[in-house]
C-alpha positions as CSV (number, residue, x, y, z in Angstrom):
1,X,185.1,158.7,106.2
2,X,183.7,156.9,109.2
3,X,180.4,158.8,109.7
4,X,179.7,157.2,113.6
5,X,183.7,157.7,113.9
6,X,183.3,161.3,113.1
7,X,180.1,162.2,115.2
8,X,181.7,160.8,118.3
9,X,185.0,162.8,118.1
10,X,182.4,166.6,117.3
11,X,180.4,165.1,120.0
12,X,183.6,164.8,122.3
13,X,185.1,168.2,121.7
14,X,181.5,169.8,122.6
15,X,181.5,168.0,125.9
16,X,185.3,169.2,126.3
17,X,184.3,172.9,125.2
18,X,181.3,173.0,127.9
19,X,183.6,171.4,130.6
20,X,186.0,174.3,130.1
21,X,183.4,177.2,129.7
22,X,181.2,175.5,132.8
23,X,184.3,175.5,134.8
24,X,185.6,179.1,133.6
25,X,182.3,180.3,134.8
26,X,182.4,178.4,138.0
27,X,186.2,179.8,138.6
28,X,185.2,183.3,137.6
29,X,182.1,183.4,140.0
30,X,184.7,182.4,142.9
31,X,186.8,184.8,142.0
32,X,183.8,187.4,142.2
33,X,182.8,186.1,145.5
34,X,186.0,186.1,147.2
35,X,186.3,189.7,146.2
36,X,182.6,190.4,148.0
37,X,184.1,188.8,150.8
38,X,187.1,190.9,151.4
């Protein structure tokens, strides 16, 4: 097993798990402000 190989691809699918919950967060604020609004 390709040590580097295998850090990169844990160290990918972090990034692509904060992406998501950053923009969860981001969509769930909007949808909490748009409610505010109304």
């Amino acid at each position: 097993l390709d040590t580097d190989l295998y850090e990169t691809i844990i160290f990918n699918a972090l990034i692509l798990n904060i992406d998501r919950i950053s923009s969860g967060y981001i969509l769930q604020g909007n949808v909490i402000s748009n409610n505010r609004a109304i």
